[in-house]
C-alpha positions in Angstrom: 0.0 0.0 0.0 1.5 3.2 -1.1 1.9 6.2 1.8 1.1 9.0 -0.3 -1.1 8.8 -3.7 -1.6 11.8 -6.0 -4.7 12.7 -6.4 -6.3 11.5 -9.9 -7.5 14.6 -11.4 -4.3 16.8 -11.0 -1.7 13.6 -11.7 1.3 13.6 -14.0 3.9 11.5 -13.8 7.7 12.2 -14.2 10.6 10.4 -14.7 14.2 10.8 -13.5 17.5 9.4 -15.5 20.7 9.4 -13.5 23.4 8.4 -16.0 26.8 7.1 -14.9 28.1 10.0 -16.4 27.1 13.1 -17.7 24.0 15.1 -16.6 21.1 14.0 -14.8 17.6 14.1 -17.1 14.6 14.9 -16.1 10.7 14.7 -18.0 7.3 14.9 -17.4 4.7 13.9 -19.1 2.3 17.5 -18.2 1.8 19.9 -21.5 4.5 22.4 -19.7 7.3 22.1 -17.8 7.2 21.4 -13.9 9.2 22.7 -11.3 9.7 20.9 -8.2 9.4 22.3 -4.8 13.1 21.8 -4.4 13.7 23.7 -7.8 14.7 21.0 -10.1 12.5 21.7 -13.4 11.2 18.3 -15.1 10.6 19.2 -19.0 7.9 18.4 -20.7 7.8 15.4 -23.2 7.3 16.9 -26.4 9.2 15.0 -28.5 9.1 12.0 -25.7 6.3 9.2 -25.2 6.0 7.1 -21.9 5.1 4.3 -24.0 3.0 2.2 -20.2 3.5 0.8 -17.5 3.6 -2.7 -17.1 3.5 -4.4 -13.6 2.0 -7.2 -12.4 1.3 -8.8 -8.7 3.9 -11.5 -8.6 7.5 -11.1 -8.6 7.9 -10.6 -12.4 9.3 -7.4 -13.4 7.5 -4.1 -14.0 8.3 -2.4 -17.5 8.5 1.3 -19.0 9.6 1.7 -22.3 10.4 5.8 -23.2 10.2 6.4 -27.1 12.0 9.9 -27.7 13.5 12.2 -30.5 17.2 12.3 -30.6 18.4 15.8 -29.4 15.5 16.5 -26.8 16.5 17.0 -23.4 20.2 16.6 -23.5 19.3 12.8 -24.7 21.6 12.7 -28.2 22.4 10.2 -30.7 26.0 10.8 -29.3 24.7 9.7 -26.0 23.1 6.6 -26.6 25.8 5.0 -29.0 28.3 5.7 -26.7 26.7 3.8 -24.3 26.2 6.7 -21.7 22.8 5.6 -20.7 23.8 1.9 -20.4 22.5 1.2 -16.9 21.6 4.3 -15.7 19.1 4.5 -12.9 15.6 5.7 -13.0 13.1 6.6 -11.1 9.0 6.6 -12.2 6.5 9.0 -9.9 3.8 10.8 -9.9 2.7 14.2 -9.0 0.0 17.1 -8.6 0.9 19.4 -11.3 -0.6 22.1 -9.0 1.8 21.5 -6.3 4.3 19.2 -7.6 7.0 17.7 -5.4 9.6 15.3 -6.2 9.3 11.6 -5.8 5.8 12.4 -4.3 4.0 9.0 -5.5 6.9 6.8 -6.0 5.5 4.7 -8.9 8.9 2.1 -9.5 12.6 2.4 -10.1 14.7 0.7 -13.1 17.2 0.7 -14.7 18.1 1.5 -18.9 18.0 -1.6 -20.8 18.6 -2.2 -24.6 17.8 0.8 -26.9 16.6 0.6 -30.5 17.3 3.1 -32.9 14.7 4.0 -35.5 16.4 6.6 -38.1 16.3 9.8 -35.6 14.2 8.8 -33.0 15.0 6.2 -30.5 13.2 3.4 -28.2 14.8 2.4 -24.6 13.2 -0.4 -22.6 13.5 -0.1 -18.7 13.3 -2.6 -16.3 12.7 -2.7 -12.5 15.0 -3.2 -9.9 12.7 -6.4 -8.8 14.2 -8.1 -12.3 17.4 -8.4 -9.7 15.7 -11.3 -8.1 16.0 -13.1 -11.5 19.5 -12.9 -12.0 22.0 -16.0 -10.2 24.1 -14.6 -7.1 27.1 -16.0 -5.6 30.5 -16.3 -6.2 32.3 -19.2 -8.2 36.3 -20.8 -6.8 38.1 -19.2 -9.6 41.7 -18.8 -10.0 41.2 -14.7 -10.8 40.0 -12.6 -8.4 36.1 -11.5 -8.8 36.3 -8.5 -6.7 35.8 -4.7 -8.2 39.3 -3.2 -7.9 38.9 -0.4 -5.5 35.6 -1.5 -4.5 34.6 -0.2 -0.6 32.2 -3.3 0.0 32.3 -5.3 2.9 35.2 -8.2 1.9 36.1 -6.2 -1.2 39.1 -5.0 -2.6 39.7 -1.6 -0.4 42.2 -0.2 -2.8 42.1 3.4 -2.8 41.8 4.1 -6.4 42.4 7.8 -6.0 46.4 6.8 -5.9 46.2 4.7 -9.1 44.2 7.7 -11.1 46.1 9.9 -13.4 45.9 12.9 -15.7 47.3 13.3 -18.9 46.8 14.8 -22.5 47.2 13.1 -25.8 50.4 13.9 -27.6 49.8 11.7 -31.1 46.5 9.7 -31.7 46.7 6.4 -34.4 43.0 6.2 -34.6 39.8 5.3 -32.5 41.0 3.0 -30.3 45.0 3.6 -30.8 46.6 6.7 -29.0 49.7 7.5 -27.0 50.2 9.7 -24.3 53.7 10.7 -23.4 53.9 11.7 -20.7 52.8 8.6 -18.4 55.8 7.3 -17.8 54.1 3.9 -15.8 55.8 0.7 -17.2 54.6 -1.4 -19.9 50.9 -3.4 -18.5 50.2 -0.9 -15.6 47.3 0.0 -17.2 45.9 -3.0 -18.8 42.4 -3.7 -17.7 41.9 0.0 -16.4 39.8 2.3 -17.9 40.1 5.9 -19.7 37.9 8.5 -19.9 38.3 11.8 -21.8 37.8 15.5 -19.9 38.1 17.2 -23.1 37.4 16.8 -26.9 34.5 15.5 -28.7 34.6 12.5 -26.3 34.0 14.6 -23.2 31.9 13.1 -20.8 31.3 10.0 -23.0 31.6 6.3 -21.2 34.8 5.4 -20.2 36.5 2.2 -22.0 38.2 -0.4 -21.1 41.8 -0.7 -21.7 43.1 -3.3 -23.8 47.0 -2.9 -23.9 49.3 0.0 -22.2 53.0 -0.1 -23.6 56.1 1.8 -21.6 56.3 5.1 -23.7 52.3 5.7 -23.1 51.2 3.9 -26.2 47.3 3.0 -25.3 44.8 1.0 -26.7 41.6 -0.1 -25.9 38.8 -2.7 -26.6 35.9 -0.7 -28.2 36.8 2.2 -29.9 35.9 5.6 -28.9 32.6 7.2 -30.4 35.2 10.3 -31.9 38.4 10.1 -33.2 40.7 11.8 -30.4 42.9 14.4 -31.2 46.0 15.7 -30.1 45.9 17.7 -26.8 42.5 16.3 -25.0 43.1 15.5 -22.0 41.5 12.3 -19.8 41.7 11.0 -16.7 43.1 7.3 -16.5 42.6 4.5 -14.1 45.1 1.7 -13.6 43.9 -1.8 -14.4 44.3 -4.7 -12.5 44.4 -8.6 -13.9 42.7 -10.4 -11.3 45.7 -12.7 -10.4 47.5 -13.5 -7.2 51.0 -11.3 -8.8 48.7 -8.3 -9.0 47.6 -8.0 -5.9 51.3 -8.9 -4.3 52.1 -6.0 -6.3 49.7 -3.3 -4.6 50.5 -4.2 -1.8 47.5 -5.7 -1.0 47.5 -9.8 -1.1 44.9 -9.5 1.9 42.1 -9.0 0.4 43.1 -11.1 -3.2 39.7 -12.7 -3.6 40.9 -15.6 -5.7 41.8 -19.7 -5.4 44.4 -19.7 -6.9 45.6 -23.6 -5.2 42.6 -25.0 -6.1 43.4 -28.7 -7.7 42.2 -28.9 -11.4 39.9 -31.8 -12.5 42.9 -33.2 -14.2 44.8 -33.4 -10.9 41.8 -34.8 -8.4 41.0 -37.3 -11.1 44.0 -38.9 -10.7 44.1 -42.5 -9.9 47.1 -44.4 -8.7 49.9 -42.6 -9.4 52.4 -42.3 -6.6 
């Protein structure tokens, strides 16, 4: 049973992105725009559909699919490709458009799923945060290490990552994915499976990728290529990567809190049979 419930003939509802990066988005689906008591302005959706709401009784998912131009709202073509919304938070609720308050009738909150592009106009389905239930829990004996590097959880990997991010600005780009930086002077693998994100450029604020290979000299490359070509002089912000494996860890400084098995037999060993 909800606490609070808006009353029918003045309801509107509203919905809240939160992005990983970039800026937070707000809509409504009332002809004008709505400002919340606490100032925040929710635009209106011209140009943008709340396509339903889907819920049902049980414990299967709710749904709400958001149809949109590209360009409205801060929500590009740039954007989505780039994977910027990729699962970003949101949060459905309604209000009294006479006297509208934020996250007055909370209605459900998902996250961004997959997003279809139809020429310039674009379809995202969300999905509640109930779908979690579906999903298999639990940690497997691997070899590697499972934990986030630099995650705070309880058992994580408590490395601060604020000493293994770094600065820097491009000095010659090979393409998309291919670039070197100079001036990083880290040895050859330090950051392999980081990440790098650009502060500047056409690829400011878009999502950070992962890093495939780093070479002494600050030669980087990386998985999926970046939306824009770099160029020479935008600057990022880098985070050293960390391979999951026992060396790693003895290497920060941290072999405490290595969260893998790494003397685990293999089936090849255990199946052994008389062999002395």
């Amino acid at each position: 049973m909800k606490s609070v419930v808006a009353n029918y003939e003045k309801r509107s509802k509203c919905l809240r992105i939160v992005p990983t990066v970039g800026p937070v988005i707000r809509l409504t689906d009332y002809p004008v725009d709505l400002k919340m008591s606490n100032g925040n302005v929710y635009l209106s959706t011209s140009g943008y559909d709340f396509t339903g709401y889907v819920a049902g009784s049980g414990t299967s998912p709710a749904m709400v699919d958001l149809e949109g131009i590209i360009g409205m709202a801060g929500i590009g073509i740039d954007q989505i490709n780039s994977g910027q919304f990729d699962n970003a938070k949101c949060y459905l609720f309604a209000v009294e458009w006479d006297n509208p308050i934020e996250d007055y009738e909370q209605i459900v909150a998902s996250v961004l799923g997959r997003t279809h592009m139809m020429d310039y106009k674009y379809k995202i389905e969300e999905m509640s945060l109930i779908d979690t239930l579906n999903q298999s829990v639990g940690h497997n004996y691997t070899q590697t290490c499972q934990k986030k590097f630099g995650g705070q959880e309880f058992a994580g990997c408590k490395v601060n990552i604020a000493s293994y991010t770094f600065s820097g600005t491009l000095t010659s780009v090979g393409s998309q994915s291919i670039f070197t930086a100079s001036a990083l002077a880290q040895a050859t693998d330090y950051f392999t499976a980081g990440t790098i994100q650009f502060t500047s450029g056409l690829n400011n604020g878009l999502k950070a990728q992962e890093i495939k290979k780093f070479t002494l000299g600050g030669l980087i490359e990386v998985y999926e290529s970046f939306y824009y070509t770099p160029v020479i002089g935008d600057t990022f912000t880098i985070i050293a990567g960390c391979r999951k494996r026992k060396e790693d860890c003895i290497a920060k400084s941290n072999i405490v809190n290595f969260g893998g098995f790494s003397n685990i037999p293999t089936t090849s060993q255990y199946t052994k049979v008389g062999i002395r």
